[in-house]
N, C-alpha and C positions, 0 to 999 in steps of 0.2 A: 640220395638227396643231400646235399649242404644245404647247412643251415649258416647265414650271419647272421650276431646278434652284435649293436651298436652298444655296450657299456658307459662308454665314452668319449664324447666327442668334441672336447675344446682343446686349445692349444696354450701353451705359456704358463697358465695358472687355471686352476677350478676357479668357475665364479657361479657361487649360489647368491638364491634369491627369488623373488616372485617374476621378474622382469624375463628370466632364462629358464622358469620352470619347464616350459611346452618343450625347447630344444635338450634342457639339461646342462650341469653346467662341470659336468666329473671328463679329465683329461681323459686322454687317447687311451683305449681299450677296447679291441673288437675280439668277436668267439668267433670262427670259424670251426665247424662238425662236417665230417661226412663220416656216416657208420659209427662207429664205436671211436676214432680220431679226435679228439679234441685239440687244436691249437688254437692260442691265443698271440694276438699282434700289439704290444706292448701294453704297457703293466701302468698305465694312468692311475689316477683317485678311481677312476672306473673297474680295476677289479678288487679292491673292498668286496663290494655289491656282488660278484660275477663269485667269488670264490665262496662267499655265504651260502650260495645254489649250490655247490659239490658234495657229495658225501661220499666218503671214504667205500673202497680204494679208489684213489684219484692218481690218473695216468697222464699229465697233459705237459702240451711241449706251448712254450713262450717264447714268440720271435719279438726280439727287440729292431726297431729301426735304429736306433742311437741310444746314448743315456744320459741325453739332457734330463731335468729334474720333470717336468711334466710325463715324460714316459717314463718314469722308474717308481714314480713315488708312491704308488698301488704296493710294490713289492711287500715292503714290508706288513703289509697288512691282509698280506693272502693266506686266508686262516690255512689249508692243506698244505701247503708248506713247511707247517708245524706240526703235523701229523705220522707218527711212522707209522707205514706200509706204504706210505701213499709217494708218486715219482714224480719231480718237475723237473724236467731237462729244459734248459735258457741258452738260447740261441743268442747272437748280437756280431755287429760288426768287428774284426780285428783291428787289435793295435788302436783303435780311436784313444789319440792323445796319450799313446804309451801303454792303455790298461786295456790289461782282456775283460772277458765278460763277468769272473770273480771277482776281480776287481774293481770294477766298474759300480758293486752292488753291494758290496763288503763295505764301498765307502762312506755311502749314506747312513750306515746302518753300526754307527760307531759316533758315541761322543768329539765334540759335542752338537750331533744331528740326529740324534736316535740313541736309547737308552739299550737296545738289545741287539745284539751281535750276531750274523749268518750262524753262527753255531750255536745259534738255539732253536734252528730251523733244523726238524730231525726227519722232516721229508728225505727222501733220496734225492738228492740234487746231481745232475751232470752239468756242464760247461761248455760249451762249443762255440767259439770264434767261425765265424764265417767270411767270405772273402765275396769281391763283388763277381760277380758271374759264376757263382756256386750250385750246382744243380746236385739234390739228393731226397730221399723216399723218408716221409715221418708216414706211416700207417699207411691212409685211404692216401695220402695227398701226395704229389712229384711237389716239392717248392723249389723255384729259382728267384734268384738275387738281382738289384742293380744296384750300380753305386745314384745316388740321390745328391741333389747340389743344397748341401749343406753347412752351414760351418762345424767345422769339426770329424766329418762326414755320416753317411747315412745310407743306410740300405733301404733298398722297395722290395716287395716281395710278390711272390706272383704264385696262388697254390690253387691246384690243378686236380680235379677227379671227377670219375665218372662223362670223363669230356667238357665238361662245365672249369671255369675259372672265374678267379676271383683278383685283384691284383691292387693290393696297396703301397699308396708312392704319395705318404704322410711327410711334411717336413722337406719340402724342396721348391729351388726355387727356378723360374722359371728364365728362358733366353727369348735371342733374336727367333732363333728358329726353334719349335719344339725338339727337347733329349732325347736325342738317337736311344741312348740305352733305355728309357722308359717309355716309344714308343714300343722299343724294340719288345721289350717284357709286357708291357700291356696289347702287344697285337691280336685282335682278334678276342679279345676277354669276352665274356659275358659283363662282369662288373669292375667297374675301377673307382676306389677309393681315390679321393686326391685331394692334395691341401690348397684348398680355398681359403687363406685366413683374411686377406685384407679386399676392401673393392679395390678397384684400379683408380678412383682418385685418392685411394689411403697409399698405394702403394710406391708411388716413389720418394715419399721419407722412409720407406719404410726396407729402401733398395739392401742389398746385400744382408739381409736378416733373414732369408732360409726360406720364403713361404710365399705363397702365388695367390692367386687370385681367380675367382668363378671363370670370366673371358678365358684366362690360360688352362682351366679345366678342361672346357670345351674344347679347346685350342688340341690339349693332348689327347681327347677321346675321341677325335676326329682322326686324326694323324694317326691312329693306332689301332682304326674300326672300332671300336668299345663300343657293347650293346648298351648298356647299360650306365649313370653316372651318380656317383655319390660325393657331395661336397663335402671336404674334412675339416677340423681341426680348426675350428670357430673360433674364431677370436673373442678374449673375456669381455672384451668391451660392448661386442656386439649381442643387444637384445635379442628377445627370441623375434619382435617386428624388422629389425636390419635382416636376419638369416632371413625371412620370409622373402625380404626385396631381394636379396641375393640370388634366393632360389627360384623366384619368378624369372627376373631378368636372364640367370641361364638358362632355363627351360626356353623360353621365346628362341634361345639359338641352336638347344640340344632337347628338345621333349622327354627324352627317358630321362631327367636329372633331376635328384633330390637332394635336400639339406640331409645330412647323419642327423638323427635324434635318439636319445638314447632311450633302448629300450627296441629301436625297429629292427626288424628281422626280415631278411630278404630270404626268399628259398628257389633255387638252383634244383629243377630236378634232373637227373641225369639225362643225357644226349639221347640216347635211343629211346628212354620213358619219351623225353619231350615228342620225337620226331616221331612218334606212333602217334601219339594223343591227336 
């Protein structure tokens, strides 16, 4: 069985409040489990909360899509990270702007932007740069890579088990004709994560800023067969009643489509479970 769990799901900044209680207002942070497996797909204000749940020994791998500041800023506050016995191996794109993945997270995490330093994390930490079209085995799950139209760039990830997939492609932006490479990596998914940040009358001031819209949602879950659709990485501005319009408006085009809210949990039961029941 996989399990996703939504932690976090806005983009740009956290925005608390009564008005984004229902949706949540903690950055990008999803769980993905199958079996004993735990990965997580970047490190938002959203795993705080997510890392409070683990008790030691804690074995879990962190895909980063990029390391802009709304998907990193979870890191430092991920209590098992500070624990020795317990292992975080962190995944993320190569070379983005010169820095690997230590470096990338050593920077925040240093005066004057944070008073304590990677080496007070007595986790086991491993480092792995990833490249785009990378296919390799973390546990239960096969993951592969796209490159994502980003500035600065950006991976999607696509992970894989028991027959069932999952495929997030946070933080990209959309064309003329939907991305070859992320049709190509969401083919045939059971679920596709994807960044819905702006409507489509927000989005052309909002052109070459990394992030698509519900229509281009659709647009790429069609293109790609996706069973399934989840809209990502909510814009702070918008209340938890704009997501609700959002998420009507693409249903009426794609019926299986939901807003992310944090706290949902989708479960994927394995292919041959499903295809007996």
């Amino acid at each position: 069985m996989m399990h996703i769990t939504f932690w976090g799901v806005r983009g740009s900044c956290a925005a608390a409040g009564p008005e984004t209680a229902e949706v949540g207002g903690n950055t990008s942070c999803v769980e993905v489990r199958a079996g004993a497996t735990r990965v997580i797909l970047d490190a938002g204000t959203g795993l705080r909360a997510l890392g409070a749940t683990l008790t030691s020994p804690v074995d879990v791998s962190i895909l980063f899509s990029h390391f802009h500041w709304d998907h990193i800023q979870g890191f430092p506050f991920f209590a098992p990270a500070y624990r020795p016995g317990n292992r975080v191996d962190l995944y993320g794109p190569e070379r983005v702007t010169g820095r690997d993945v230590r470096a990338a997270l050593e920077a925040q995490m240093r005066p004057p932007h944070f008073p304590i330093g990677l080496d007070a994390m007595h986790a086991e930490l491993g480092f792995f740069p990833l490249p785009a079209g990378a296919r390799f085995q973390l546990g239960a799950f096969t993951v592969e890579t796209a490159a994502a139209n980003h500035p600065g760039g950006c991976l999607a990830y696509r992970l894989s088990s028991g027959g069932r997939s999952v495929v997030y492609a946070t933080d990209t932006e959309h064309a003329v004709e939907p991305d070859r490479h992320l049709v190509g990596l969401a083919r045939g998914c059971d679920l596709l994560i994807y960044d819905a940040q702006y409507t489509r009358a927000e989005y052309p001031t909002k052109r070459g800023w990394g992030h698509s819209t519900p229509e281009e949602a659709v647009r790429l879950a069609e293109a790609a067969g996706a069973e399934q659709l989840v809209l990502f990485h909510h814009d702070p501005a918008h209340d938890d009643d704009a997501i609700r319009r959002m998420e009507a408006d693409a249903r009426a085009l794609f019926p299986l489509t939901t807003a992310a809210r944090e706290g949902l949990t989708i479960l994927l039961a394995p292919r041959a479970a499903r295809d007996a029941a």
